[in-house]
Every structure is written in structure tokens, then in C-alpha cells.
C-alpha positions as CSV (number, residue, x, y, z in Angstrom):
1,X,110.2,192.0,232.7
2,X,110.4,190.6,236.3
3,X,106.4,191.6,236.7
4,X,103.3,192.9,234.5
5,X,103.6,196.7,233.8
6,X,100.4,198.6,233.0
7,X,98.7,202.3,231.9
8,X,99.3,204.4,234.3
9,X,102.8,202.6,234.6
10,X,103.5,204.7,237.6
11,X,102.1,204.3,241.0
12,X,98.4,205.0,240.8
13,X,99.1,208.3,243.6
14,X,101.8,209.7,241.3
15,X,100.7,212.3,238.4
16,X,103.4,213.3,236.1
17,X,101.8,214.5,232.9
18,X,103.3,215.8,230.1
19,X,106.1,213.1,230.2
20,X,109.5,213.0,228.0
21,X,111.2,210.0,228.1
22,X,114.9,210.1,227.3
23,X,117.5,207.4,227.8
24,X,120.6,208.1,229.2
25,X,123.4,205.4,229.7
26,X,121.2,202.1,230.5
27,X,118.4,203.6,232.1
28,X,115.0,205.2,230.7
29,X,114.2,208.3,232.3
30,X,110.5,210.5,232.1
31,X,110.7,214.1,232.6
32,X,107.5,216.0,233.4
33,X,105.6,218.4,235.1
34,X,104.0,217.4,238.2
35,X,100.3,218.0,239.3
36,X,98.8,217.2,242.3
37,X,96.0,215.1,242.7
38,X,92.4,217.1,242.9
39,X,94.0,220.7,242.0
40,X,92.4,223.5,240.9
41,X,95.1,224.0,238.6
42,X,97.9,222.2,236.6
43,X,101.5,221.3,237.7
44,X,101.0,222.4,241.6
45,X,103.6,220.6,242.8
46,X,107.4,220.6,242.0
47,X,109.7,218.5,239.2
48,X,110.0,215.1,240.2
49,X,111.3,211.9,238.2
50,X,111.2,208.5,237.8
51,X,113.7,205.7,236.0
52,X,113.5,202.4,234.9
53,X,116.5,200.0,233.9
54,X,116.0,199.2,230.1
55,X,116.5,195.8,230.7
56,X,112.9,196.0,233.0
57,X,110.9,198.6,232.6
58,X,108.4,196.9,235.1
59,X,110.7,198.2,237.7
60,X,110.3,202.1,238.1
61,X,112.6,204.0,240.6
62,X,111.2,206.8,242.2
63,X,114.0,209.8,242.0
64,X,112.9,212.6,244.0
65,X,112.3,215.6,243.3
66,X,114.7,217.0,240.9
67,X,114.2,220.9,241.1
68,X,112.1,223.0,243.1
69,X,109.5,225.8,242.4
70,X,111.7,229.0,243.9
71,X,115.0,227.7,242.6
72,X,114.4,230.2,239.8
73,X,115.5,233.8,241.0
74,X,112.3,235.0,239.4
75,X,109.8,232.6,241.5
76,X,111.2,233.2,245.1
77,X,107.5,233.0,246.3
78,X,106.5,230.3,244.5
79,X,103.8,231.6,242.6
80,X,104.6,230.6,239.7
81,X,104.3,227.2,238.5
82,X,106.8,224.8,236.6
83,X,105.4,224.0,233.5
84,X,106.0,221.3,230.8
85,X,110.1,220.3,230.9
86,X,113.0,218.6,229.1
87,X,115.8,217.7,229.7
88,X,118.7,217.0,227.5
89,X,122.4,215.7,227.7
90,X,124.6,218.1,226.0
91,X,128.4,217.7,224.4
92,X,129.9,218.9,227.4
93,X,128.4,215.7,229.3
94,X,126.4,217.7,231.7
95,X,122.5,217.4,231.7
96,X,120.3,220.8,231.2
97,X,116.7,221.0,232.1
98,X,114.5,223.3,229.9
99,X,111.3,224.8,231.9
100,X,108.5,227.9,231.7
101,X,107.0,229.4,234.4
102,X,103.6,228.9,233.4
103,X,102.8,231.8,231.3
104,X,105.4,234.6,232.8
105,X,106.8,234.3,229.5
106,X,110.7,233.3,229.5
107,X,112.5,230.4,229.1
108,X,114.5,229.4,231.7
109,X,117.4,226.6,232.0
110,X,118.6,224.9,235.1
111,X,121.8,222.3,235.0
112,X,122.3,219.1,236.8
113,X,126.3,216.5,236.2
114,X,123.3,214.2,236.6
115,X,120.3,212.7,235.0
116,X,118.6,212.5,238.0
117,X,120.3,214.7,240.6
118,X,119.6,218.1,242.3
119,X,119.5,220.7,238.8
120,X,120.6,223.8,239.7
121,X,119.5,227.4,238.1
122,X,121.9,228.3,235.6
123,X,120.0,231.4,233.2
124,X,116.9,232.7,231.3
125,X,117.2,232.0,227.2
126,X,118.5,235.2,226.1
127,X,119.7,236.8,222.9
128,X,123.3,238.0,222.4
129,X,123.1,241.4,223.0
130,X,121.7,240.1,226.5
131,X,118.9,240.9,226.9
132,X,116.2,237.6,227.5
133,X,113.8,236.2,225.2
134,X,110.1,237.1,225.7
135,X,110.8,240.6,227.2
136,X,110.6,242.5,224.5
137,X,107.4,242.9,222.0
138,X,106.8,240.8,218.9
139,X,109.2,237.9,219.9
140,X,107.6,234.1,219.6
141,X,106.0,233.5,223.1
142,X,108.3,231.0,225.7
143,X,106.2,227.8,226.4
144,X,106.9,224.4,226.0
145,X,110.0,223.7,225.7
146,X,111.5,220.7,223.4
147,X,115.6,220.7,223.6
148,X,117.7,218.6,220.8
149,X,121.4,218.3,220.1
150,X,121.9,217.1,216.4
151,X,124.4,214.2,215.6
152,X,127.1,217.4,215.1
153,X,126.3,218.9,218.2
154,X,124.3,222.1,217.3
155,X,121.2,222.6,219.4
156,X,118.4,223.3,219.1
157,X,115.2,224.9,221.3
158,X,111.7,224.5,219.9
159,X,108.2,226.0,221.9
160,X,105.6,227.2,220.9
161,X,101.9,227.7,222.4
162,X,98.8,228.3,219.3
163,X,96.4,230.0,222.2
164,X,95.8,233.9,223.2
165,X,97.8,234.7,226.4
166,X,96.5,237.4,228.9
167,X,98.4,240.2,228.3
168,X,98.7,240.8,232.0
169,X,101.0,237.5,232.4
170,X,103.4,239.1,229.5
171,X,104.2,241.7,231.4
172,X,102.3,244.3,229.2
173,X,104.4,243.0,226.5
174,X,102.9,242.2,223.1
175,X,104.2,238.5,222.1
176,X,103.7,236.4,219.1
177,X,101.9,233.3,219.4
178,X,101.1,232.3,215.8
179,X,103.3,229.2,214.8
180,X,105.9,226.8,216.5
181,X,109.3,228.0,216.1
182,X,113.0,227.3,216.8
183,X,116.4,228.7,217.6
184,X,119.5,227.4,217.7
185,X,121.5,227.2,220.7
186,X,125.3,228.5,221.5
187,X,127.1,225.3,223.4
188,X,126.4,227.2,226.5
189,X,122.8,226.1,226.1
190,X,121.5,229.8,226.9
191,X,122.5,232.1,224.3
192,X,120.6,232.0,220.9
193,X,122.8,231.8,218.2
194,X,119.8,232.0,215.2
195,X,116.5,232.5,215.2
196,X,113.8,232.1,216.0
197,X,112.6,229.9,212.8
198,X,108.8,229.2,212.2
199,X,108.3,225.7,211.5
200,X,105.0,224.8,211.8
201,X,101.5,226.3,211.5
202,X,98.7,227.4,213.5
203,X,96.1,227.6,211.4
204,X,95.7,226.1,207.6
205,X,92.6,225.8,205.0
206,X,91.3,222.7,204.2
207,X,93.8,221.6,201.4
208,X,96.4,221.7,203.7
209,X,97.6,218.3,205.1
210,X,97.3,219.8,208.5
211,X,94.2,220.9,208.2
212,X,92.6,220.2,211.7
213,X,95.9,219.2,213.3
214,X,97.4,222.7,213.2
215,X,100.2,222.8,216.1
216,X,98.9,223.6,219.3
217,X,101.6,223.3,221.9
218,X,104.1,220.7,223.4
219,X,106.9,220.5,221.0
220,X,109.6,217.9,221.2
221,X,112.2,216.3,218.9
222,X,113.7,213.6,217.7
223,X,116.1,212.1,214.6
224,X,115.0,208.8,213.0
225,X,117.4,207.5,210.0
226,X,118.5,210.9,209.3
227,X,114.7,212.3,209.5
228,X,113.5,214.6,211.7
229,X,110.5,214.0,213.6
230,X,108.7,217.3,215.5
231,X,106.0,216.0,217.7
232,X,103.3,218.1,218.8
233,X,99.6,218.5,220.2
234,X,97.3,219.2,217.6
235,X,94.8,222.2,217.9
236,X,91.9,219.6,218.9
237,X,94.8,219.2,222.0
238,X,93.8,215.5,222.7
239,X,96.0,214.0,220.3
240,X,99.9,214.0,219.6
241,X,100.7,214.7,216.1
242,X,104.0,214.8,213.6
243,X,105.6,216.2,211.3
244,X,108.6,215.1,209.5
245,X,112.0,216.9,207.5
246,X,115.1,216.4,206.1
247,X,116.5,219.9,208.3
248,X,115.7,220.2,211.8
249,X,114.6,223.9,211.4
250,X,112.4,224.1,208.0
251,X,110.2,222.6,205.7
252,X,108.5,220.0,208.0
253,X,105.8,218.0,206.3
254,X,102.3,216.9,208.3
255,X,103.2,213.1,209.2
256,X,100.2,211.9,210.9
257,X,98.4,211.3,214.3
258,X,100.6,209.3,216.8
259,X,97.8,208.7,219.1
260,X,94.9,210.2,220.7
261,X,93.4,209.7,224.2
262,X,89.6,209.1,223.3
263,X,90.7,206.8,220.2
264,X,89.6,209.3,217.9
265,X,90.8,208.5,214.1
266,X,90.7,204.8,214.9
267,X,88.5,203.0,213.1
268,X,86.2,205.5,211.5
269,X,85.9,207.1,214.7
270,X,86.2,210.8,214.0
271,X,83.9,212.9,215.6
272,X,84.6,213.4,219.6
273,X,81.0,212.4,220.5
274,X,82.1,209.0,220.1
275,X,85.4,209.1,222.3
276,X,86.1,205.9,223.8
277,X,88.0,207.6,227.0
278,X,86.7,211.5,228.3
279,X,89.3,214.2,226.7
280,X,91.5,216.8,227.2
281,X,95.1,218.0,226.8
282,X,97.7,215.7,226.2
283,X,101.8,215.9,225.9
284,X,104.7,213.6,225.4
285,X,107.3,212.5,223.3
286,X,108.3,208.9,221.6
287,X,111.2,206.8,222.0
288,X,113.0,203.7,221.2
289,X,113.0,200.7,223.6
290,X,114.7,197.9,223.0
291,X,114.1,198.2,219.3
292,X,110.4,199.2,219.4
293,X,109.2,202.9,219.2
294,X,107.0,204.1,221.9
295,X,104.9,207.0,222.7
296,X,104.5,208.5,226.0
297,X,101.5,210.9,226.7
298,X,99.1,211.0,229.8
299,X,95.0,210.5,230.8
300,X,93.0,213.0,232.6
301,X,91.6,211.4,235.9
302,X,89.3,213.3,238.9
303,X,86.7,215.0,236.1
304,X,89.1,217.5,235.4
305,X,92.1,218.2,233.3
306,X,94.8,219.0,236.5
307,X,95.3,215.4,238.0
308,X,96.7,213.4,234.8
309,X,98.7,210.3,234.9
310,X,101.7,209.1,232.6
311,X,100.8,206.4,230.2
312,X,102.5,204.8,227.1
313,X,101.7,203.0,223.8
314,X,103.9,201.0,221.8
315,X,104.5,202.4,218.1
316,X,104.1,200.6,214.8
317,X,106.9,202.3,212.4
318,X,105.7,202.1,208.3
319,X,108.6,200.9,206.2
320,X,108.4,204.8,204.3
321,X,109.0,206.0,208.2
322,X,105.0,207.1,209.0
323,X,103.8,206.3,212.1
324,X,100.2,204.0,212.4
325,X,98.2,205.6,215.5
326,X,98.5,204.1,218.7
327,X,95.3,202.3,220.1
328,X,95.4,203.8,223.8
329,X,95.6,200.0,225.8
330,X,96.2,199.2,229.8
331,X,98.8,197.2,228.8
332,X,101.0,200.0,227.2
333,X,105.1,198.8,228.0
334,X,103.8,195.5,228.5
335,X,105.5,194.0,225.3
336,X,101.9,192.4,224.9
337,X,99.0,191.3,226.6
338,X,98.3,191.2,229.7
339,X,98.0,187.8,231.5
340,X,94.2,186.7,231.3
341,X,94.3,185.5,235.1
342,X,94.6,187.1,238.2
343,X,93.3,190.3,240.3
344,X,93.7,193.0,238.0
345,X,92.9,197.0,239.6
346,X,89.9,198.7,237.7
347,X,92.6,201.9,237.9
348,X,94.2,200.4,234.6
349,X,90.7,201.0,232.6
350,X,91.8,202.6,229.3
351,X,88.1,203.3,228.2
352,X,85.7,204.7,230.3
353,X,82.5,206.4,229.4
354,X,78.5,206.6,230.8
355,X,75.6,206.5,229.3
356,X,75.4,209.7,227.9
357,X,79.3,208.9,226.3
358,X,82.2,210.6,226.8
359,X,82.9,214.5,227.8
360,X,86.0,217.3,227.4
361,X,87.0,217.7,230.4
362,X,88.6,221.1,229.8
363,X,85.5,222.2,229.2
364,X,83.0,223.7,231.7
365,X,80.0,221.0,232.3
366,X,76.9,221.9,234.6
367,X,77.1,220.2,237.9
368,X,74.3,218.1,237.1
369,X,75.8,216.4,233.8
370,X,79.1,216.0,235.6
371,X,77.6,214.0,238.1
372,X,76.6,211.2,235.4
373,X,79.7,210.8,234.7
374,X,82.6,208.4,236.2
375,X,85.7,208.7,236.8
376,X,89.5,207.9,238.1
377,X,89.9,209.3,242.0
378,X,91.6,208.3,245.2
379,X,90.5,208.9,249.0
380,X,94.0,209.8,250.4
381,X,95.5,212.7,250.0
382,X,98.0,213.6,247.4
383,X,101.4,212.5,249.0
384,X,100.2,210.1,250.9
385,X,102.5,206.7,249.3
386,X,99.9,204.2,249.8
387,X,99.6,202.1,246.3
388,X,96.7,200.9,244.8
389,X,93.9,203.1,246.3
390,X,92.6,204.8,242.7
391,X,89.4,203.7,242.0
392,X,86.9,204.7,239.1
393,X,84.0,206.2,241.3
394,X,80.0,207.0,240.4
395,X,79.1,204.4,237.9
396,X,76.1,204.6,237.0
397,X,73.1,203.1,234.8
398,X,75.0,202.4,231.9
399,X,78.8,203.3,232.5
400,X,81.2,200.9,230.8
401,X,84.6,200.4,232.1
402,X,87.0,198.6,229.3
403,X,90.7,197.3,229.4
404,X,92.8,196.6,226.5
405,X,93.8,193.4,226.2
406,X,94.0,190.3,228.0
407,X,95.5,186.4,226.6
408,X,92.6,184.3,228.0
409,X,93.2,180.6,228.7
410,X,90.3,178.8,229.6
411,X,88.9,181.5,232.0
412,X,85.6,180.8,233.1
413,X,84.9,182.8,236.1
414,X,85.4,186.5,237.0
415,X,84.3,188.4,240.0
416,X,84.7,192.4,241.0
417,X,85.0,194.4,244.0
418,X,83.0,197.3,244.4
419,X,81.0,199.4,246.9
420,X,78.5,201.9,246.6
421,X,74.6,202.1,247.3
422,X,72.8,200.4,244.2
423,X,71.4,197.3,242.8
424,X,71.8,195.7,239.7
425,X,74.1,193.6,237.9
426,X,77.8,193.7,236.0
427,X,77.8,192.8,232.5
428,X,81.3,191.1,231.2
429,X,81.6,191.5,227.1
430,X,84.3,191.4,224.7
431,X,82.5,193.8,222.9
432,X,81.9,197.5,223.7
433,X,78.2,197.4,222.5
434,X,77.9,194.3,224.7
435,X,76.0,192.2,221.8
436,X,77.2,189.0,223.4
437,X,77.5,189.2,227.4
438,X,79.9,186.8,228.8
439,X,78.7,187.0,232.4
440,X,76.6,189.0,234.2
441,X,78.0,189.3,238.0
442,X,74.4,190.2,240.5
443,X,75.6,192.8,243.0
444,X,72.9,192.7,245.9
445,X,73.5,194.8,249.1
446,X,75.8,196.7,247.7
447,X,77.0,199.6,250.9
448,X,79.8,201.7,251.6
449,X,82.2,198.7,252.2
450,X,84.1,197.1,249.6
451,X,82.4,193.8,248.5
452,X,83.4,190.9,246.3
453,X,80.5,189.6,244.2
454,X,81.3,187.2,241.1
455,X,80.1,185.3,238.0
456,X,80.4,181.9,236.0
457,X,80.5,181.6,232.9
458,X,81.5,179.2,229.5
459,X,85.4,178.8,228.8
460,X,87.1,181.8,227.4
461,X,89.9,181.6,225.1
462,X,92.3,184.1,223.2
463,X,93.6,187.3,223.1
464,X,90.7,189.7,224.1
465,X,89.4,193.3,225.6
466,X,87.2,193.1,228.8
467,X,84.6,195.3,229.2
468,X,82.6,195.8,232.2
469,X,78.8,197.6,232.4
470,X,76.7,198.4,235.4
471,X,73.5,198.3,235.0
472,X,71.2,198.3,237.9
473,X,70.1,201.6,240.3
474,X,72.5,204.1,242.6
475,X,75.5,204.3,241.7
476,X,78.8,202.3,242.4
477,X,82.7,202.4,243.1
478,X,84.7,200.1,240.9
479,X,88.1,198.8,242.8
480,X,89.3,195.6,241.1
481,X,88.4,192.0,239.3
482,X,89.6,188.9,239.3
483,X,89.9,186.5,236.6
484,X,89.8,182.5,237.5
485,X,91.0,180.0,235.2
486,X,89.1,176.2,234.7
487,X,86.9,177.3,237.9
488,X,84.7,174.2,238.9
């Protein structure tokens, strides 16, 4: 790669959650929805989409936007909003974009002679005698849609959503919500030809091997050495689970967690009180880069769960074809570490938490235990281009800011930029307990205007996590740090 890439690998403005990367010719392409930054709800804004060439994926090409809000003869108003996508390249060479309304309750298709290029409405997913899925009562509800064409060319559509829907979005009609399903396509992408298939469940008891990772939502597919892999959000909806088969329509076995966005599973760490990043939703979809597997998913950001940010992980692959749990990193398509020198943004923080730990963000918190807690935010505008100007706000007594990992050569000198109104000190540690503090960087007037205030300390070398914890009174704004090697 021509530069460093880190998590969020997009510009720190953009939020595309719910990302599926596909690759078509020699680029790698991420379809997802789009939210806009400090909403009051997700995926405000319309389908846009980014590339990168394989051979760099350091180098991402903003696209445009790819399909609009009232393209869909149903949404002429724009009420409605464009949930979760995918997008798929089908045997007659042309591309097809797969999309919900939020919760209106069909499945509609748009079409595009491009990857990348202006999609155009093409139908609603509809049964042969005509008439479209979801309208009529007791039919699996539309949401999430994962499109796959097998190596002979039968496709397949999989959704599913594992929560109660108002019946007032249904259109008075009673739909079935109780298990992931899928149909298979006709090659004009619209019409089903069989189904719909139940694949997965929703709920198991405890002997079950999904017990507590019972499909949620966000399905998506894919075909490893003649297996196929279903990916999926897990009932506990921070974590991207699989499930694996010889058919891609039955007898799919529980595979394992791909990753989770607090950590949790890692290391003994089970319970959600002990998240290493704050929770919520996530969505995504793997694939293979240059050889290695990776999975794409994204981070919550703003103290709520509708301004989220695309990240990635790369994959370990078990010889017997299981998956080992992604650490969530800030290095994530890096091929590595990052380099332990430099001025590195405080945006690219893949743990965060305060002293009180970690918190669901899709979950109502009183105003006064939200205020303890920090977070990812900009001050411009969303759609206003300017790089760089996330920040992780109101840290306080205690808060810990960690990124995931650095190759430190002789670094003995580190300094951060941060404004506020508080006094204290930085701690630098390796370790998240901060048992053996590194440095401890004295912030002293510390006002409204970004500062620079740094720290000595004895050579560091290796491969290593930096961790950074304020500890002082007030409360601060984190921007960036700086790393300087064999400082005198």
C-alpha cells in the first residue's frame, strides 16, 4: 500500500454502516446504507459508495451516490428510508442492488450495467402469480437483504429480521418474523422461483449450538471450498456470527463468532459489562483480499447507534474451515501494524470506555450517566468534506482511549493534542489496567483551543497497544498524538 490505512478506513466525515464488500473486476467495492452524522435515526441519507483498487486498498475512491431515496415508485416523498443493501453481479453481466425501505415491508430491486454507476428501479420481489412479497399475511417479513449467485447460476435471496415489527408499518398485514429464510431467484432477479426456506433460528434452548447467538438480522452469503458460509448478527446484535452447509438453502450448522465490537468472547471476556468499546448493532459481510479473509462490520460513534462508521478486521481461517474471532484493531486492512512513529488521529481509537466502563448504546441511558461517557464526534456538519476533524470528546476522570497495535522502535517520547477545561495528566500504558505507565504527559491550562502538551520517557521497543488515560479534573477533547523516535 502507497500509505497506512486505518479503522474507520473511510474518511472520518463519511458513515456507511452496514458495509458489504464485493469485488468486481480488479477493484473492491463496499455497499451500505448511509447515515448521517448526529441523526435521530439510521440511514438518513441516500446509497452512496466507495472503491478501492485491490492492489492498494489505502486508496479509497469516493463514487457518489449510487441511488436515491424516491427512485423507488413507492417512496416519491422520501419518507421512507433505504435500509441495509447488496449488490450483486448476475449471469447476464448486469449488477442488481437489493434494498428495504426500512420497515414498509417489501423487497425491492434496482439495476445498474455498472458496479458503481446510477442503479435504476427495476421491481418489488414478487411471487409468480404477481403479486409482491410481504403483502399478503403470514409471509417471512422483507429486511435485510443478502443476494448470492451459486457457481451454476441459481440465485438466491436471504433476509430475515428476529424482532416484533409495528403492525402499523406492515400495512395491517400479519407477517412472520421467526427465523431467517431464503428463496431462490428466476434469472430475472425478481420473480421467486422457491420458497421461502427457513434456515436459521430465532430462538434455541441451551443445548443448542446457537444458543445465545440465535439470528438476529443482516444476512449475507458466501461459498468457501464448496461450503457455504451464512453470516449474520446474533440476537445480542453486537457481534457477526456464522453458520456453515454443504446446500445454500438447508441444514446450516452454528460456526462461530466472527467478531464482536466490544471484544466480547475474547479472552474470557463474556459478559457485556466488561466491553472494551461501547455497543450496539453491527452488520457486514467477509471477503477475500489478496488471499486473506476479512470481515467488514462498523462502530457506533456520537453516543448513539445512528452515526456508525465502516471498519474491517482481518480473518484467521482454521484448517477444518472455522473462523477464530477477530480482535476489533485500528489497524484493520493494514496488513499489520501500524508504524510506531508519527502523528497518529485519536479518531482511530478501537477501545474506548470511562470510568464507569462501557454502555449499549441502543439503549436509553439517563442524561446524567451519558454525560460520563466519551465519545467519537465532529464539529462540522455532516457533508461538510473537511478530513480529519472527528475527535473523541468529554473525557473524563478515568476514560481510557486504546489503539490496537503499533511496531515500536526505540520510541521514547510521545505528546497529544487536546483541548478542554481540566487539569490533570495523560497516562501512556501498554496495558489496559495501566499496571506499568510508560509516560504520564502533565496537561496544565488546558482551554477551548487545541494544545500540544508531551512526555519523555525510557526506549520502547516491539509490537504493542497504546493506551491513553486522563486522569486529572473537567473534562477534555482528545484530537491526536504523536510518537517520536530516539528523542534527545
Amino acid at each position: 500500500m502507497k500509505k497506512q490505512i486505518f479503522n474507520p478506513y473511510l474518511p472520518s466525515y463519511e458513515y456507511i454502516p452496514d458495509g458489504e464488500p464485493r469485488i468486481f473486476g480488479d477493484r473492491l467495492y463496499v455497499y451500505g446504507s448511509h447515515d448521517r452524522f448526529n441523526a435521530p435515526m439510521f440511514c438518513l441519507n441516500d446509497y452512496a459508495c466507495w472503491s478501492a483498487p485491490l492492489s492498494d486498498l489505502s486508496d479509497w475512491h469516493y463514487e457518489g451516490i449510487i441511488y436515491r431515496k424516491e427512485q423507488d415508485p413507492s417512496n416519491k416523498l422520501r419518507l421512507r428510508l433505504l435500509f441495509a443493501p447488496d449488490v450483486i453481479m448476475a449471469p447476464d453481466g448486469k449488477y442488481y442492488l437489493y434494498y428495504a425501505l426500512d420497515f414498509k415491508g417489501i423487497m425491492s430491486v434496482a439495476v445498474c450495467d455498472t458496479p458503481a454507476g446510477q442503479y435504476q428501479f427495476l421491481g418489488h420481489i414478487r411471487f409468480p402469480d404477481g403479486h409482491i412479497w410481504g403483502t399478503k399475511a403470514n409471509e417471512p417479513f422483507p429486511f435485510d437483504p443478502g443476494i448470492f449467485v451459486d457457481d451454476d447460476n441459481r440465485v438466491y435471496l436471504y433476509s430475515g429480521f428476529a424482532r416484533p415489527v409495528p403492525v402499523i408499518v406492515t400495512r395491517m398485514k400479519k407477517l412472520d418474523n421467526d427465523t431467517a429464510v431464503v428463496f431462490e431467484l428466476e434469472a430475472d432477479m425478481l420473480t421467486i422461483k422457491a420458497g421461502p426456506m427457513k434456515i436459521l433460528p430465532t430462538k434455541s434452548k441451551p443445548d443448542s449450538p446457537y444458543y445465545g447467538h440465535e439470528f438476529f438480522e443482516a444476512a449475507s452469503m458466501r461459498k468457501i471450498n464448496d461450503k457455504y458460509y451464512f453470516i449474520y448478527s446474533a440476537k445480542r446484535n453486537h457481534e457477526l456470527c456464522y453458520a456453515i452447509s454443504d446446500y445454500p438453502d438447508k441444514e446450516f450448522k452454528y460456526g462461530g463468532t466472527i467478531i464482536s465490537i466490544g471484544d466480547i468472547g475474547l479472552n474470557g471476556r463474556e459478559s457485556e459489562s466488561r466491553a472494551r468499546n461501547y455497543l450496539g448493532n453491527t452488520h457486514g459481510g467477509i471477503v477475500n483480499l489478496n488471499g486473506s479473509w476479512y470481515v467488514f462490520y462498523h462502530r457506533h460513534t456520537n453516543r448513539h447507534s445512528y452515526s456508525r462508521q465502516a471498519c474491517a478486521e482481518r480473518l484467521i481461517m482454521h484448517d477444518d474451515g472455522h473462523f477464530a474471532q477477530a480482535e476489533i484493531t485500528s489497524c484493520g486492512l493494514n496488513e499489520g501494524a501500524l508504524l510506531g512513529e508519527g502523528s497518529y488521529c485519536a479518531r482511530i481509537a478501537c477501545n474506548l470506555w470511562s470510568s464507569e466502563g462501557t454502555r449499549r448504546y441502543d439503549m436509553k441511558l439517563p442524561k446524567l450517566k451519558l454525560r460520563l461517557h466519551p465519545y467519537f464526534t465532529q464539529d462540522v456538519k455532516d457533508g461538510h468534506y473537511e478530513d480529519e476533524q472527528q475527535y473523541i470528546a468529554n473525557m473524563r476522570d478515568g476514560a481510557v482511549a486504546g489503539f490496537k497495535y503499533f511496531n515500536l522502535t526505540n520510541i521514547n517520547k510521545v505528546s497529544a493534542t487536546v483541548r478542554g477545561n481540566a487539569s490533570g495528566e495523560f497516562l501512556l500504558s501498554t496495558e489496559p489496567d495501566f499496571n506499568d505507565i510508560k509516560a504520564r504527559i502533565k496537561l496544565s491550562g488546558v482551554n477551548r483551543t487545541y494544545q500540544t502538551f508531551s512526555a519523555s520517557f525510557g526506549a520502547l521497543s516491539g509490537i504493542y497497544p497504546l493506551y491513553f488515560k486522563f486522569s486529572g479534573k473537567g473534562k477534555i477533547d482528545f484530537m491526536a498524538f504523536e510518537l517520536y523516535k530516539g528523542w534527545q
